[in-house]
C-alpha positions in Angstrom: -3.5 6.1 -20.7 -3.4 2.3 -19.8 -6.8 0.2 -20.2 -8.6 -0.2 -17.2 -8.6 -3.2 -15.4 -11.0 -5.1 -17.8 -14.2 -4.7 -15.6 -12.5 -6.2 -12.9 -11.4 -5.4 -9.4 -8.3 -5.0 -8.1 -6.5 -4.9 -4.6 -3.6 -3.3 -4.4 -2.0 -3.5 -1.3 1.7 -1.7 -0.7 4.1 -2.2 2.7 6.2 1.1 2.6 8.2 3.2 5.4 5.8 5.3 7.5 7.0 8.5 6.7 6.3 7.9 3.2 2.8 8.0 3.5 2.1 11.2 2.8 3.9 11.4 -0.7 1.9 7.7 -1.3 -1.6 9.6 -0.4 -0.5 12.7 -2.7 0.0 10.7 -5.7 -2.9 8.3 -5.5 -5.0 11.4 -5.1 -3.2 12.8 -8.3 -4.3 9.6 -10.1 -7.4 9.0 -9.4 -7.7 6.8 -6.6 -8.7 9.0 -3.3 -10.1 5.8 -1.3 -7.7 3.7 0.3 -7.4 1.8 4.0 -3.9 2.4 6.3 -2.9 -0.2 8.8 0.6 0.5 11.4 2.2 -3.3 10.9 5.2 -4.5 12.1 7.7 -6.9 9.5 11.0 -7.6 8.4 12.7 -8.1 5.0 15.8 -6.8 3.3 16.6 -3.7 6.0 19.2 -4.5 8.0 18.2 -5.0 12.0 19.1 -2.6 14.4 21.2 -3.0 17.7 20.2 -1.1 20.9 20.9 -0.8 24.3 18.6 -0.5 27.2 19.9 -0.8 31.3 22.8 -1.8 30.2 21.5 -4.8 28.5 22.0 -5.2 24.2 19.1 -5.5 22.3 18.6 -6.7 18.2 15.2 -4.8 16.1 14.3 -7.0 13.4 10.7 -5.9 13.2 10.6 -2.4 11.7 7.2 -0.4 11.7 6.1 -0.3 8.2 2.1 1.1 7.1 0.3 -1.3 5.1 -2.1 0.8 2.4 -4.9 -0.9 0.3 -6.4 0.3 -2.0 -9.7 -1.4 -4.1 -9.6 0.0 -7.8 -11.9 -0.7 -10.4 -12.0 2.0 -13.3 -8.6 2.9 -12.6 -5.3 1.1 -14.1 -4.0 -0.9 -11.8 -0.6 -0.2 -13.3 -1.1 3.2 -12.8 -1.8 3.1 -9.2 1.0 0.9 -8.6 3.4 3.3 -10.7 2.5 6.1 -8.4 2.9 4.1 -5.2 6.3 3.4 -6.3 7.6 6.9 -7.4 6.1 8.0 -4.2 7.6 5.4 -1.5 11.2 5.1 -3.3 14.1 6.3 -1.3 16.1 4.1 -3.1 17.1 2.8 0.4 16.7 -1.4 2.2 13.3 -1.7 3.5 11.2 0.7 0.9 8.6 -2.0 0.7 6.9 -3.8 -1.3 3.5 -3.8 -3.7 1.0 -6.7 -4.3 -1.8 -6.4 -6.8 -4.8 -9.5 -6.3 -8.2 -9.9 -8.4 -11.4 -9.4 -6.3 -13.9 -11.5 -6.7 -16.9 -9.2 -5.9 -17.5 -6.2 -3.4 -20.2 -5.2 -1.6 -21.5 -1.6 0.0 -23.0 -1.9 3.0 -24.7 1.6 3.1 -26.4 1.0 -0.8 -26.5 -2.8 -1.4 -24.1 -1.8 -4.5 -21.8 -4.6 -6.1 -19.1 -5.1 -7.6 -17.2 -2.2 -9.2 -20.6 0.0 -8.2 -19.3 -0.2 -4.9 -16.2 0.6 -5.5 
């Protein structure tokens, strides 16, 4: 098992094909890391656009719907949780996503006061 994250936090935050998000939530549930936050966004990148037609008129998509998770870990690898994000959103296909990892400078409960990786 990897070292944790060296006391500090950690935001992992993944863009990966909607559909995938149940496999994503398995396997960060499978490693450790139950809590995370899941936001419908919009964006383009490597999959190709789509054409359409509507009325008769033609029509490009270049902004596919894509979830963004994040995920605040402390005690847990970040590797880890990026491993299993990975594994889990793959379809080896354009437009799988992508996965950012950031340092936190502090956190803060709002319920219990708590800081830092307490709050976590």
């Amino acid at each position: 098992m990897t070292e944790s994250n060296d006391g500090e936090l950690k935001l992992i935050t993944a863009i990966i094909r909607p559909d995938r998000l149940g496999a994503v939530k398995e396997a960060l549930a499978e490693v450790g890391a139950p809590s995370l936050t899941v936001t419908n966004v919009s964006g383009r990148g490597s999959q190709p656009a789509k054409k359409g037609q509507w009325r008769g008129e033609e029509y490009t998509v270049d902004l596919h719907q894509k979830v963004k998770i994040e995920c605040v870990v402390a005690d847990i690898p970040a590797e880890e949780v990026v491993e299993a994000i990975g594994e889990a959103a793959n379809t080896g296909e354009p437009g799988d996503g992508k996965i950012f990892v950031l340092p936190v400078d502090d956190a803060y409960q709002v319920r219990t006061g708590k800081t830092g990786s307490d709050a976590v």
